[in-house]
C-alpha positions as MATLAB code, in Angstrom:
seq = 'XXXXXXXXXXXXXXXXXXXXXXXXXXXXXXXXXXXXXXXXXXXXXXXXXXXXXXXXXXXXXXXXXXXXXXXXXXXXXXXXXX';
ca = [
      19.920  190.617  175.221;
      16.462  190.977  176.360;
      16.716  194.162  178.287;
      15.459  197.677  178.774;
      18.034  201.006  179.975;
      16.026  203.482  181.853;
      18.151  206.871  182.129;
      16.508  209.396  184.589;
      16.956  213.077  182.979;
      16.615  216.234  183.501;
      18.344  218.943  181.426;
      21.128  215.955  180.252;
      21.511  218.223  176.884;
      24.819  217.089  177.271;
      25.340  214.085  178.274;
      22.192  212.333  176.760;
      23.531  211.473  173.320;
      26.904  209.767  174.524;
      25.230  208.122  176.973;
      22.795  206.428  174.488;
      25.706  205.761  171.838;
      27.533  203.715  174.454;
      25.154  201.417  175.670;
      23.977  201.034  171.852;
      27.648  200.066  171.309;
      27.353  197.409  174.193;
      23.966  195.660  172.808;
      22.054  197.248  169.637;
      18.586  194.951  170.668;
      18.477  196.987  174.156;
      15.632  199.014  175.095;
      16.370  202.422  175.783;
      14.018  204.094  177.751;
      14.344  208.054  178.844;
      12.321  208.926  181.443;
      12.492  212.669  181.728;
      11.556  214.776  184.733;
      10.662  217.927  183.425;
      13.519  219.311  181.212;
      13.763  222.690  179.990;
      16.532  222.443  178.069;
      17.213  220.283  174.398;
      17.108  216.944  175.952;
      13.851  215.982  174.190;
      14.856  216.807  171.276;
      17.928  214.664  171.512;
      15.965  211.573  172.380;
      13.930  211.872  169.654;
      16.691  212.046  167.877;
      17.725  208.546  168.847;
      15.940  205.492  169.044;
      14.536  205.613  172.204;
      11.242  205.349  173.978;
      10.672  208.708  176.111;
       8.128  208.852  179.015;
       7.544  211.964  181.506;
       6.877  210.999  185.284;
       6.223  207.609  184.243;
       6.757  204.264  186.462;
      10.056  203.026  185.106;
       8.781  199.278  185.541;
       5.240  199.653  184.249;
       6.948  201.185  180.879;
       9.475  198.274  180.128;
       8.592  196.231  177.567;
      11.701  193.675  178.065;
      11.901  190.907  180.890;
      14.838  192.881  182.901;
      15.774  196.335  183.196;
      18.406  198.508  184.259;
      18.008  202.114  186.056;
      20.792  204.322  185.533;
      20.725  206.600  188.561;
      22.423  209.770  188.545;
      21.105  210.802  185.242;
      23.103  210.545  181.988;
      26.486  212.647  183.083;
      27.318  209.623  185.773;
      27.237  207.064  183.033;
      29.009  208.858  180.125;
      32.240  207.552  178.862;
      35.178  210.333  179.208;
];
């Protein structure tokens, strides 16, 4: 699919990596974009650890390079998989 995922974070240390594994699982050709806030914790270092983009206090739609995009609100922890 042509699409971008922008996940809001902000200290997502744990939920960040899941989070990216299943929506890789749903579509490997997605965007993934991780548009942080201002974390203290490891969260950077866990999207650098995946293949995402990763943008601080950016505008989510100036960033996307895909036709469509999808904002997951609530950070990563709403849209983990239990």
């Amino acid at each position: 699919m042509n699409f971008s995922v922008i996940i809001p974070t902000l200290n997502e240390k744990m939920f960040l990596g899941p989070c990216i594994d299943d929506i890789q699982r749903l579509d490997t050709g997605v965007e993934i974009i991780v548009a942080d806030g201002g974390t203290t914790d490891s969260t950077d270092l866990i999207a650098s650890s995946k293949e995402t983009s990763r943008r601080k206090n950016a505008s989510y739609a100036r960033i996307c390079k895909r036709n469509w995009y999808l904002n997951l609100p609530g950070g990563a922890e709403q849209w983990t998989s239990p």
